[in-house]
N, C-alpha and C positions, 0 to 999 in steps of 0.2 A: 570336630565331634564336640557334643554341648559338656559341662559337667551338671551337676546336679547340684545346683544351689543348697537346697535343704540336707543333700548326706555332708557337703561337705561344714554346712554350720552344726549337723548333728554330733559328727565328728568332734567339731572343737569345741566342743558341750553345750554348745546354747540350746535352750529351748526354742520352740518356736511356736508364732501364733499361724493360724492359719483362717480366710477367709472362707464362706461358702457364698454357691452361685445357684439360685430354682427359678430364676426369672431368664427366659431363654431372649436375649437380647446384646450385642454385641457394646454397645455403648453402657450398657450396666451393668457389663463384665470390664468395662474402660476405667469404668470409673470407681470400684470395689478394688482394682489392681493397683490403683494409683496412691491408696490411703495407708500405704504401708505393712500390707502384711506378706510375710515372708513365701505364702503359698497360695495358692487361691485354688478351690476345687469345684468342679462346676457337677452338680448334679442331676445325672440323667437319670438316675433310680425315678427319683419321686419329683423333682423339677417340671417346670411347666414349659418343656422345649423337647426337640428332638437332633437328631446327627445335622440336619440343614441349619441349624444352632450354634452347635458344638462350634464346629468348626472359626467360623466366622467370630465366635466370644474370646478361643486362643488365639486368632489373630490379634484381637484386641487388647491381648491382655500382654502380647509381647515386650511392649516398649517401657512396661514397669520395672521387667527385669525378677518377675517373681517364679516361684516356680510352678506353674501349671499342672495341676490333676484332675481325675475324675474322678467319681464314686459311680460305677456302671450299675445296670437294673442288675443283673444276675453276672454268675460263674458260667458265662456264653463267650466262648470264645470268637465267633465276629466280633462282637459290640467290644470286648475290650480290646481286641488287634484294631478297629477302628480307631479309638481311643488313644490308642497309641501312636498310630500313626499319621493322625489330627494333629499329632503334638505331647499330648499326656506326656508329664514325668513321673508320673503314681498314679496309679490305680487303685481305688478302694474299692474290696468287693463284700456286697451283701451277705449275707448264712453262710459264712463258713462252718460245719460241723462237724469235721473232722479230720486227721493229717491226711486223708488222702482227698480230700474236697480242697486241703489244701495245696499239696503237689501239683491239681491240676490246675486248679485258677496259676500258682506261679509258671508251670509248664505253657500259658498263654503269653504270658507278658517278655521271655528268652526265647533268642533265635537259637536253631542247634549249633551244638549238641545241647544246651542246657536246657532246652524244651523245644517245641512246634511252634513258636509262633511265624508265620506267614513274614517273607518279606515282603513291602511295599510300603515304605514311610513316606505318603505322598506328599502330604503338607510338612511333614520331619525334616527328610532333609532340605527341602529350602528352609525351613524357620533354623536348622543347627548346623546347618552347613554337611560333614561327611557322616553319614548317620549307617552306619554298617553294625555287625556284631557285637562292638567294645558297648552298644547300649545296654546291652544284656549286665552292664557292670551301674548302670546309674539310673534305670527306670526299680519303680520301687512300689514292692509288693505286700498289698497293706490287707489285712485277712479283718473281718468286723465277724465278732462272737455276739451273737445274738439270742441265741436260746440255748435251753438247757443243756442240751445234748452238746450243744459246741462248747458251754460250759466244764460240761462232765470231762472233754476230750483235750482240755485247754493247752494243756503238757504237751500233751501229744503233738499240736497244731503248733503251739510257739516252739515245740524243736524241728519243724519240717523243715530240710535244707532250702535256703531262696528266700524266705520268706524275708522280709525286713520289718515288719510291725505289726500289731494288731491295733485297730481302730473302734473305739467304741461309742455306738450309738445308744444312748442309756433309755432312750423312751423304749425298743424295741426289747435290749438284754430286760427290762422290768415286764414289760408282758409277757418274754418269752422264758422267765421265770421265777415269777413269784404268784401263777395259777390264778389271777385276776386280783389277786387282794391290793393290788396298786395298780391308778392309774399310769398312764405314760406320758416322758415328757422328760426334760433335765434337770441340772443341777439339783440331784437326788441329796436329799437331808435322812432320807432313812437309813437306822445302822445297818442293818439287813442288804441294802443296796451300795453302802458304801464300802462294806467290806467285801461285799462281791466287787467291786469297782477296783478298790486298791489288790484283791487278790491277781485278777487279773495282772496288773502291773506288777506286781512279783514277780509271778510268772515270765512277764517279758524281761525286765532285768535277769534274773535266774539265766534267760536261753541268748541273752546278748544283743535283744530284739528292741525296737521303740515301739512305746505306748501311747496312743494319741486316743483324744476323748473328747467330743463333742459337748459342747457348753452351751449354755442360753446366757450369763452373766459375766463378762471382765473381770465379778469378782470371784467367783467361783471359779474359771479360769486361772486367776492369779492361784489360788489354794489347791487348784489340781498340780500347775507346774510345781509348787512346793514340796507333795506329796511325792515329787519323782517323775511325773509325766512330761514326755519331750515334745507333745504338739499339744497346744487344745484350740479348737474352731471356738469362736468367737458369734453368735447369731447368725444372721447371712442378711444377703439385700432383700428379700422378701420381708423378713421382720423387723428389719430396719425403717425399710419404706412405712410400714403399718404402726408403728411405734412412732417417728415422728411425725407422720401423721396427723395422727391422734392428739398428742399431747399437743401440734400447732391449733389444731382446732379445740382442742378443750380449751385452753388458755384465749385463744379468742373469743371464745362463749362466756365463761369467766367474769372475760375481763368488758364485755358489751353485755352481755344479759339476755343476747341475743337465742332463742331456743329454736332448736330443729325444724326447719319447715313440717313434719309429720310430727309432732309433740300434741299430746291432746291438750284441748287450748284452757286457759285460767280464766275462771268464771272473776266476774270485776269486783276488787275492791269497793266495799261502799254502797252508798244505792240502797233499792228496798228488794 
Protein backbone atom coordinates (compact mmCIF):
# COMPACT_ATOMS: atom_id res chain seq x y z
CA UNK A 1 0.00 0.00 0.00
CA UNK A 2 1.56 3.53 -1.23
CA UNK A 3 1.71 6.37 1.66
CA UNK A 4 1.23 9.71 0.65
CA UNK A 5 4.46 11.61 0.41
CA UNK A 6 2.87 15.18 0.81
CA UNK A 7 0.56 14.18 4.29
CA UNK A 8 3.32 12.71 5.59
CA UNK A 9 5.76 15.99 4.96
CA UNK A 10 2.56 18.02 5.77
CA UNK A 11 2.48 16.27 9.03
CA UNK A 12 6.13 17.12 9.96
CA UNK A 13 5.32 20.77 9.07
CA UNK A 14 7.01 21.37 5.97
CA UNK A 15 5.58 23.23 3.50
CA UNK A 16 5.44 22.23 0.25
CA UNK A 17 5.96 23.52 -3.32
CA UNK A 18 3.97 21.94 -5.94
CA UNK A 19 4.36 21.73 -9.70
CA UNK A 20 1.67 22.09 -12.49
CA UNK A 21 1.06 20.07 -15.65
CA UNK A 22 -1.56 21.74 -19.11
CA UNK A 23 0.75 20.43 -21.70
CA UNK A 24 -0.80 16.86 -22.31
CA UNK A 25 2.57 14.82 -23.01
CA UNK A 26 4.33 12.28 -21.17
CA UNK A 27 7.92 13.36 -21.50
CA UNK A 28 6.86 16.97 -20.19
CA UNK A 29 5.41 15.43 -17.33
CA UNK A 30 9.23 13.40 -17.21
CA UNK A 31 10.72 16.20 -17.07
CA UNK A 32 8.68 18.81 -14.62
CA UNK A 33 8.89 15.72 -12.10
CA UNK A 34 12.29 15.38 -12.26
CA UNK A 35 13.20 19.38 -11.11
CA UNK A 36 12.34 18.70 -7.60
CA UNK A 37 9.04 19.56 -6.63
CA UNK A 38 7.37 17.64 -3.95
CA UNK A 39 4.05 17.25 -5.94
CA UNK A 40 3.18 17.69 -9.52
CA UNK A 41 -0.51 18.11 -10.67
CA UNK A 42 -1.51 17.48 -14.06
CA UNK A 43 -4.41 19.55 -15.19
CA UNK A 44 -7.35 18.28 -17.01
CA UNK A 45 -9.76 21.21 -16.19
CA UNK A 46 -8.32 23.60 -18.58
CA UNK A 47 -4.97 21.61 -19.90
CA UNK A 48 -4.42 20.93 -23.41
CA UNK A 49 -4.87 16.88 -22.96
CA UNK A 50 -7.32 14.39 -22.23
CA UNK A 51 -7.69 10.80 -20.02
CA UNK A 52 -5.37 9.11 -23.28
CA UNK A 53 -2.81 11.67 -21.64
CA UNK A 54 -3.47 11.33 -18.13
CA UNK A 55 -2.48 8.18 -17.90
CA UNK A 56 0.60 7.88 -19.74
CA UNK A 57 2.15 11.56 -17.87
CA UNK A 58 1.65 9.48 -14.24
CA UNK A 59 3.56 6.78 -15.56
CA UNK A 60 6.08 9.17 -16.38
CA UNK A 61 6.15 10.90 -13.62
CA UNK A 62 6.67 7.70 -11.31
CA UNK A 63 10.42 7.35 -11.06
CA UNK A 64 10.77 11.01 -9.40
CA UNK A 65 9.16 9.84 -6.50
CA UNK A 66 6.78 12.83 -6.33
CA UNK A 67 3.56 12.82 -5.39
CA UNK A 68 1.04 12.75 -8.19
CA UNK A 69 -2.41 14.79 -8.59
CA UNK A 70 -4.95 16.06 -10.61
CA UNK A 71 -7.15 19.15 -10.63
CA UNK A 72 -10.37 17.37 -12.59
CA UNK A 73 -12.85 19.66 -14.92
CA UNK A 74 -15.70 19.27 -12.56
CA UNK A 75 -17.42 17.51 -9.14
CA UNK A 76 -18.19 14.38 -11.86
CA UNK A 77 -17.63 11.45 -10.31
CA UNK A 78 -16.26 9.27 -13.46
CA UNK A 79 -13.40 11.74 -14.22
CA UNK A 80 -12.20 11.82 -10.65
CA UNK A 81 -12.66 7.80 -9.97
CA UNK A 82 -10.57 7.70 -13.23
CA UNK A 83 -8.30 10.00 -11.80
CA UNK A 84 -7.84 8.10 -9.22
CA UNK A 85 -7.44 5.08 -10.31
CA UNK A 86 -4.79 6.32 -13.08
CA UNK A 87 -2.74 6.89 -10.01
CA UNK A 88 -3.87 10.48 -8.46
CA UNK A 89 -2.96 10.96 -4.81
CA UNK A 90 -5.09 14.31 -4.78
CA UNK A 91 -7.57 15.51 -6.49
CA UNK A 92 -8.29 19.16 -6.87
CA UNK A 93 -11.80 19.93 -7.63
CA UNK A 94 -13.13 23.21 -9.45
CA UNK A 95 -16.50 25.44 -7.66
CA UNK A 96 -16.83 24.09 -4.72
CA UNK A 97 -19.90 26.17 -3.09
CA UNK A 98 -20.98 24.59 -0.49
CA UNK A 99 -20.54 21.86 2.52
CA UNK A 100 -22.62 19.64 0.76
CA UNK A 101 -21.03 20.15 -2.93
CA UNK A 102 -18.47 19.32 -0.63
CA UNK A 103 -19.43 15.89 0.97
CA UNK A 104 -20.03 14.87 -2.42
CA UNK A 105 -16.77 15.69 -4.45
CA UNK A 106 -15.15 13.88 -1.00
CA UNK A 107 -17.86 10.95 -1.19
CA UNK A 108 -16.02 10.34 -4.86
CA UNK A 109 -12.53 10.07 -3.92
CA UNK A 110 -13.55 7.06 -0.42
CA UNK A 111 -14.32 3.46 -0.99
CA UNK A 112 -17.35 2.50 1.51
CA UNK A 113 -18.33 2.92 3.97
CA UNK A 114 -16.61 6.48 3.82
CA UNK A 115 -18.19 7.20 0.32
CA UNK A 116 -19.05 5.50 -3.21
CA UNK A 117 -16.34 5.63 -4.83
CA UNK A 118 -16.24 2.55 -7.62
CA UNK A 119 -13.41 -0.06 -7.04
CA UNK A 120 -11.17 -0.71 -9.86
CA UNK A 121 -7.55 1.04 -9.37
CA UNK A 122 -6.39 -0.26 -12.68
CA UNK A 123 -3.22 1.46 -13.29
CA UNK A 124 -3.07 1.95 -8.96
CA UNK A 125 -2.48 -1.03 -8.05
CA UNK A 126 0.40 -1.86 -10.25
CA UNK A 127 2.04 1.66 -9.68
CA UNK A 128 1.36 0.86 -5.37
CA UNK A 129 1.38 -2.32 -5.25
CA UNK A 130 -1.87 -3.62 -2.68
CA UNK A 131 -4.22 -0.75 -3.19
CA UNK A 132 -7.59 -1.79 -1.45
CA UNK A 133 -9.69 0.55 1.26
CA UNK A 134 -6.74 1.77 3.60
CA UNK A 135 -6.43 4.49 0.28
CA UNK A 136 -9.44 6.02 1.59
CA UNK A 137 -6.81 7.05 4.54
CA UNK A 138 -3.92 8.82 1.92
CA UNK A 139 -5.62 10.11 -1.25
CA UNK A 140 -6.46 13.64 -0.57
CA UNK A 141 -9.22 15.93 -0.88
CA UNK A 142 -8.54 19.32 -1.99
CA UNK A 143 -12.06 21.59 -2.51
CA UNK A 144 -11.02 25.12 -4.74
CA UNK A 145 -13.35 28.22 -3.49
CA UNK A 146 -13.98 30.06 -6.31
CA UNK A 147 -16.88 32.46 -6.20
CA UNK A 148 -18.77 34.18 -3.90
CA UNK A 149 -21.26 32.04 -2.77
CA UNK A 150 -18.38 29.29 -1.91
CA UNK A 151 -17.03 32.34 -0.24
CA UNK A 152 -20.00 33.29 1.74
CA UNK A 153 -20.11 29.14 2.64
CA UNK A 154 -16.25 29.08 3.41
CA UNK A 155 -16.86 27.69 7.27
CA UNK A 156 -19.11 25.56 6.36
CA UNK A 157 -17.13 23.90 3.47
CA UNK A 158 -13.58 23.83 5.46
CA UNK A 159 -15.63 21.91 8.38
CA UNK A 160 -17.01 19.05 6.07
CA UNK A 161 -15.68 15.89 7.49
CA UNK A 162 -13.03 14.33 4.56
CA UNK A 163 -12.06 17.14 3.35
CA UNK A 164 -8.16 17.74 3.67
CA UNK A 165 -7.59 21.35 2.10
CA UNK A 166 -8.81 24.04 0.11
CA UNK A 167 -6.89 24.99 -2.99
CA UNK A 168 -6.92 28.44 -4.32
CA UNK A 169 -7.13 29.55 -7.75
CA UNK A 170 -6.84 33.42 -7.48
CA UNK A 171 -7.60 34.50 -11.07
CA UNK A 172 -11.11 32.61 -10.78
CA UNK A 173 -11.85 33.57 -6.61
CA UNK A 174 -11.22 37.57 -8.23
CA UNK A 175 -13.88 37.23 -11.05
CA UNK A 176 -15.99 35.21 -9.10
CA UNK A 177 -15.88 38.05 -6.63
CA UNK A 178 -15.09 41.30 -7.05
CA UNK A 179 -18.09 41.89 -9.86
CA UNK A 180 -15.46 42.68 -12.71
CA UNK A 181 -13.81 45.74 -11.10
CA UNK A 182 -10.46 43.33 -11.35
CA UNK A 183 -8.97 41.65 -13.92
CA UNK A 184 -7.79 37.83 -13.53
CA UNK A 185 -4.82 36.42 -12.97
CA UNK A 186 -2.16 35.85 -9.66
CA UNK A 187 0.00 36.97 -7.34
CA UNK A 188 -2.74 39.52 -6.27
CA UNK A 189 -1.32 42.85 -4.73
CA UNK A 190 -4.71 44.20 -4.14
CA UNK A 191 -5.85 44.70 -0.21
CA UNK A 192 -9.23 43.78 -1.18
CA UNK A 193 -7.86 40.39 -2.67
CA UNK A 194 -5.32 39.76 -0.22
CA UNK A 195 -7.49 39.75 2.62
CA UNK A 196 -10.00 37.53 0.96
CA UNK A 197 -6.74 35.36 0.30
CA UNK A 198 -5.47 35.16 3.75
CA UNK A 199 -9.06 34.94 5.11
CA UNK A 200 -9.53 31.92 3.51
CA UNK A 201 -6.43 30.42 5.17
CA UNK A 202 -7.75 31.25 8.51
CA UNK A 203 -10.41 29.45 7.95
CA UNK A 204 -8.33 26.45 7.02
CA UNK A 205 -6.05 26.64 10.02
CA UNK A 206 -9.23 27.30 12.34
CA UNK A 207 -10.85 23.75 10.90
CA UNK A 208 -7.39 21.77 10.88
CA UNK A 209 -7.29 21.71 7.10
CA UNK A 210 -4.13 22.82 4.46
CA UNK A 211 -4.31 25.76 2.45
CA UNK A 212 -2.71 25.66 -0.80
CA UNK A 213 -2.54 28.71 -3.42
CA UNK A 214 -1.65 29.02 -6.83
CA UNK A 215 1.19 31.37 -7.67
CA UNK A 216 2.77 32.82 -10.91
CA UNK A 217 6.07 33.96 -8.91
CA UNK A 218 8.90 32.04 -6.54
CA UNK A 219 8.61 35.05 -4.92
CA UNK A 220 5.26 35.46 -4.15
CA UNK A 221 5.19 31.97 -3.34
CA UNK A 222 7.93 32.30 -0.82
CA UNK A 223 5.50 35.18 0.95
CA UNK A 224 2.38 32.99 0.65
CA UNK A 225 4.33 29.98 2.61
CA UNK A 226 5.27 32.84 5.17
CA UNK A 227 1.79 33.94 5.64
CA UNK A 228 0.79 30.18 6.75
CA UNK A 229 0.22 28.38 3.49
CA UNK A 230 1.36 24.60 3.27
CA UNK A 231 1.40 24.35 -0.69
CA UNK A 232 1.87 26.97 -3.22
CA UNK A 233 2.27 25.88 -7.18
CA UNK A 234 4.79 27.48 -8.68
CA UNK A 235 3.93 28.54 -12.68
CA UNK A 236 3.67 25.13 -14.77
CA UNK A 237 5.41 24.01 -18.05
CA UNK A 238 3.25 25.76 -20.44
CA UNK A 239 4.46 29.18 -19.01
CA UNK A 240 7.78 28.07 -18.42
CA UNK A 241 8.20 26.89 -22.06
CA UNK A 242 6.74 30.51 -23.19
CA UNK A 243 8.83 32.61 -20.76
CA UNK A 244 12.05 31.13 -21.68
CA UNK A 245 11.33 31.33 -24.83
CA UNK A 246 10.93 34.58 -25.19
CA UNK A 247 13.64 35.83 -23.18
CA UNK A 248 16.16 33.25 -25.53
CA UNK A 249 15.00 35.08 -28.37
CA UNK A 250 14.70 38.51 -27.15
CA UNK A 251 18.33 38.35 -25.87
CA UNK A 252 19.32 37.07 -29.35
CA UNK A 253 17.57 40.01 -31.07
CA UNK A 254 19.30 42.28 -28.62
CA UNK A 255 22.23 41.00 -28.93
CA UNK A 256 22.33 40.64 -33.23
CA UNK A 257 20.08 43.39 -34.16
CA UNK A 258 18.63 41.06 -35.94
CA UNK A 259 14.33 42.01 -36.33
CA UNK A 260 11.41 39.76 -37.05
CA UNK A 261 11.17 38.43 -40.42
CA UNK A 262 7.25 40.39 -40.37
CA UNK A 263 8.74 43.69 -38.70
CA UNK A 264 7.87 46.49 -41.05
CA UNK A 265 11.00 47.31 -42.60
CA UNK A 266 13.40 50.81 -41.84
CA UNK A 267 13.52 53.18 -44.52
CA UNK A 268 17.66 53.81 -45.11
CA UNK A 269 19.83 55.76 -43.31
CA UNK A 270 21.14 58.57 -45.62
CA UNK A 271 20.64 59.11 -49.19
CA UNK A 272 18.22 61.69 -50.66
Amino acid sequence: MFTNKLKRQWAEGRPAINGWLSIGNPFTAEIMAAQGYDSVTIDIQHGALDYGSVLPMFQAMRASGVTPMARVPWREPGAIMKALDAGAQGIICPMVNSAEEAAEFISYLRYPPLGQRSFGPTRAAFAYGSYGVAANDEVLALAMIETQRGVDNLEAIAATPGLDGIYIGPADLTLGTQNGTLPPGFDREEEVMITLIRRILSVCKENGIRACLHCGTAEYAAKAIGWGFDLTTVGGDSRFLAAAASASVKTWRDLTGAAPADAPAQPAKGGY
